[in-house]
C-alpha positions in Angstrom: 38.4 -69.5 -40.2 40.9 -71.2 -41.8 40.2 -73.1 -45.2 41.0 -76.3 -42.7 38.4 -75.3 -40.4 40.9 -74.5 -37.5 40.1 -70.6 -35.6 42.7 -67.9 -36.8 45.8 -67.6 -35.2 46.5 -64.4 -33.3 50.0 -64.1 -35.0 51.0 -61.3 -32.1 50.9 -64.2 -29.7 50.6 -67.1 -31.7 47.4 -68.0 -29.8 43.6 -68.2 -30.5 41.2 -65.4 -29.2 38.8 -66.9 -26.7 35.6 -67.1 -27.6 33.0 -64.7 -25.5 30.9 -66.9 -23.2 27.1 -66.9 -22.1 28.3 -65.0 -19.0 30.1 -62.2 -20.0 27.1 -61.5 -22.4 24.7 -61.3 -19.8 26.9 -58.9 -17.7 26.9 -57.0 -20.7 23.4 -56.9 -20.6 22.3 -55.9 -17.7 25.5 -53.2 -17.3 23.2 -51.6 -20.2 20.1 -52.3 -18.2 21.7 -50.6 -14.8 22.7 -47.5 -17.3 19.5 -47.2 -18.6 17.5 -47.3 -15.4 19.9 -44.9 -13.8 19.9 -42.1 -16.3 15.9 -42.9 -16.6 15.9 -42.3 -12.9 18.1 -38.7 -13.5 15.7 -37.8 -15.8 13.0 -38.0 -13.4 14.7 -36.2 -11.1 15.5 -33.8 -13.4 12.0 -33.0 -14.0 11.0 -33.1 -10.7 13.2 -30.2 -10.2 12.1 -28.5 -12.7 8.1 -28.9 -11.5 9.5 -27.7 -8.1 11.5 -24.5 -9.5 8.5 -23.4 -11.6 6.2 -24.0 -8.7 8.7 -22.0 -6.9 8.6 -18.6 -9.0 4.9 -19.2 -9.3 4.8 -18.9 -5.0 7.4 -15.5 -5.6 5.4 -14.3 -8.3 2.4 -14.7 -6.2 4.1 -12.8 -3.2 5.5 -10.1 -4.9 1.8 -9.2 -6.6 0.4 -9.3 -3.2 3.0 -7.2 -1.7 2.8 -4.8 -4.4 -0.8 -4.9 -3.8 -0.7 -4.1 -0.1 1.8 -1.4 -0.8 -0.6 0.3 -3.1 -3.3 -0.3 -0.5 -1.0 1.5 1.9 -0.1 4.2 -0.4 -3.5 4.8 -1.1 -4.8 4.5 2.8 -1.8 7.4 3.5 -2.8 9.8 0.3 -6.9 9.3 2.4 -6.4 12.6 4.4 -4.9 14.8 1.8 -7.6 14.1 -0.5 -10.2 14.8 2.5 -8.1 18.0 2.8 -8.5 18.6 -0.6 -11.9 18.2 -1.1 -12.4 20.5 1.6 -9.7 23.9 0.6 -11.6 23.2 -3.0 -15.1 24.0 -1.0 -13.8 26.6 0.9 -12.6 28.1 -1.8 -15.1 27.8 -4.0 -18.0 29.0 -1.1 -15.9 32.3 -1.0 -16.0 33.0 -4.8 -19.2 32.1 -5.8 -19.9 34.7 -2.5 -17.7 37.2 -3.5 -19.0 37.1 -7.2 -22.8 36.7 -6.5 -24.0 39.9 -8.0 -26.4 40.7 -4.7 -23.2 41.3 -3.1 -24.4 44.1 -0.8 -20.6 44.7 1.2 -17.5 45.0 0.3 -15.4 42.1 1.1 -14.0 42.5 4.4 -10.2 41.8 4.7 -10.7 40.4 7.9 -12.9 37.5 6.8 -10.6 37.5 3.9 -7.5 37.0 5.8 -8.9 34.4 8.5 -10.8 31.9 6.0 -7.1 32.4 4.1 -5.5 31.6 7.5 -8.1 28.6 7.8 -6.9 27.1 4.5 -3.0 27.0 4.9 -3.8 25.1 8.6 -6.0 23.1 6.8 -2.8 22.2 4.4 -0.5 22.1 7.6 -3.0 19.2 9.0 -2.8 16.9 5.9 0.8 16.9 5.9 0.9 15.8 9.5 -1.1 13.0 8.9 1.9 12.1 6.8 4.2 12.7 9.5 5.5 16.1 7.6 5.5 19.1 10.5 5.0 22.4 10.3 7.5 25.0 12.0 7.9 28.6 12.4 9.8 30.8 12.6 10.0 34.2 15.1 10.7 37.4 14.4 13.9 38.3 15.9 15.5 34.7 16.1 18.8 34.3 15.2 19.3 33.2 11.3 19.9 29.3 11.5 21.1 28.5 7.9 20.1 25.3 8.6 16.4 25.7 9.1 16.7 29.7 7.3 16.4 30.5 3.7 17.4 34.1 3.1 15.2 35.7 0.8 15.9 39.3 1.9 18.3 41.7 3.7 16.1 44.7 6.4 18.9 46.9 7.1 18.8 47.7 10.7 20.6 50.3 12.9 20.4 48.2 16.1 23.2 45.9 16.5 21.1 43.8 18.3 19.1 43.2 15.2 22.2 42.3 12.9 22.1 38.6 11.6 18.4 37.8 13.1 14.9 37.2 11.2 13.2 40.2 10.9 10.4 38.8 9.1 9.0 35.5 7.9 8.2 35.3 4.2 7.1 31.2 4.5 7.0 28.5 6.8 9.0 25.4 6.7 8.5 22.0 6.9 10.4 18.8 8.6 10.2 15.4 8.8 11.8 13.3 11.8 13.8 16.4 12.5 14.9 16.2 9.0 14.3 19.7 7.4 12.3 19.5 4.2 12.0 23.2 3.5 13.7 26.0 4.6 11.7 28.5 6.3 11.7 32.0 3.7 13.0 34.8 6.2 14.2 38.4 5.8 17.5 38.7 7.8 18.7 42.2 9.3 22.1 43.7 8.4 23.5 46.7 10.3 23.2 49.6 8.5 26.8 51.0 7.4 26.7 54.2 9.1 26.1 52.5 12.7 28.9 50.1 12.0 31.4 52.9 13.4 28.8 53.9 16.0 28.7 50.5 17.9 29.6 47.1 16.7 27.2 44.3 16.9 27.4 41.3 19.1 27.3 39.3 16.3 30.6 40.5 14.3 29.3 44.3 12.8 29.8 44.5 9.4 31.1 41.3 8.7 28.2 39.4 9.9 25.6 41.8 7.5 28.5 41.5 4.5 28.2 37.5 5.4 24.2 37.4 5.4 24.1 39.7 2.4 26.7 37.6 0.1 24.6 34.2 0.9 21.7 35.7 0.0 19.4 33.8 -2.3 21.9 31.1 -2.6 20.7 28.6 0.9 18.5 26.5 -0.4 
């Protein structure tokens, strides 16, 4: 004010500011009321969300222990006939020692027995992996190496040429899955002798066929 009492002069534009009315004051007011209901409102949305995104991880957490669950469950239900195989080679087996050791042991073991409770056990073995969908295959005398289903462990020389580059004879059987090949089948492959190269050369390349068998030997996995 000035010391007569008259408003200040706006000396810009020689004119008096205007003073705020009653109006403008209440638009003022509730502008400030709108802004606080609305971000009042965001917040509650906000923690809404936030409710509804930890109920969500609680639902996946949930799921994912009860999958993991049922997968053990499944794991555990598969693993049920190699156990029962298991359980029974380990009776087997221990039957025939305790028999063979039992100090009123009035024969000699007889190799026949021997060999056909042996026999009993790898079938036994064979079984349990079929349950898992594993198959047992083998493997003739004679065949034809396959180095896809063949693992070379040894070289027969052989003077019939007839003989050179097949199985002569099976060290192991081998194993596939869905006509996927696990293991190779252990086999002994023939190779022409040297001297019967000359004589008569074999149907499946003479020597070069036995030089090919013999240089891959050990290494087909």
């Amino acid at each position: 004010m000035s010391r007569d009492g008259e408003p200040p002069v706006n000396e810009d534009s020689g004119a008096a500011p205007e003073p705020a009315s009653a109006g403008d004051e209440a638009d003022g007011a509730a502008f400030r009321a709108d802004v606080r209901d609305a971000l009042a409102g965001l917040a509650a949305r906000l923690d809404r969300e936030h409710e509804r995104a930890a109920h969500r991880e609680a639902v996946i957490d949930r799921l994912h222990e009860e999958n993991q669950r049922l997968r053990r469950g499944e794991l555990q239900g598969m693993l049920e006939p190699v156990r029962t195989a298991l359980y029974r080679l380990h009776d087997q087996a221990r039957r025939e020692s305790d028999r063979l050791a039992a100090p009123d042991l009035a024969e000699p073991p007889d190799p026949r027995r021997t060999a056909l409770l042996l026999a009993a056990l790898a079938d036994d073995v064979a079984d349990a992996l079929a349950r898992l969908g594993v198959e047992r295959f083998t493997v003739e005398p004679g065949a034809p190496y396959d180095a896809a289903r063949h693992r070379p462990v040894a070289v027969t020389p052989v003077t019939d040429p007839l003989a050179d580059g097949t199985v002569t004879a099976v060290q192991a059987d081998g194993f596939e899955q869905s006509g996927k090949v696990l293991r190779k089948a252990a086999v002994s492959v023939g190779k022409l002798d040297g001297a019967s190269v000359k004589a008569a050369p074999s149907r499946h390349g003479g020597a070069e066929r036995g030089e090919t068998m013999n240089s891959g030997l050990g290494t087909d996995r």
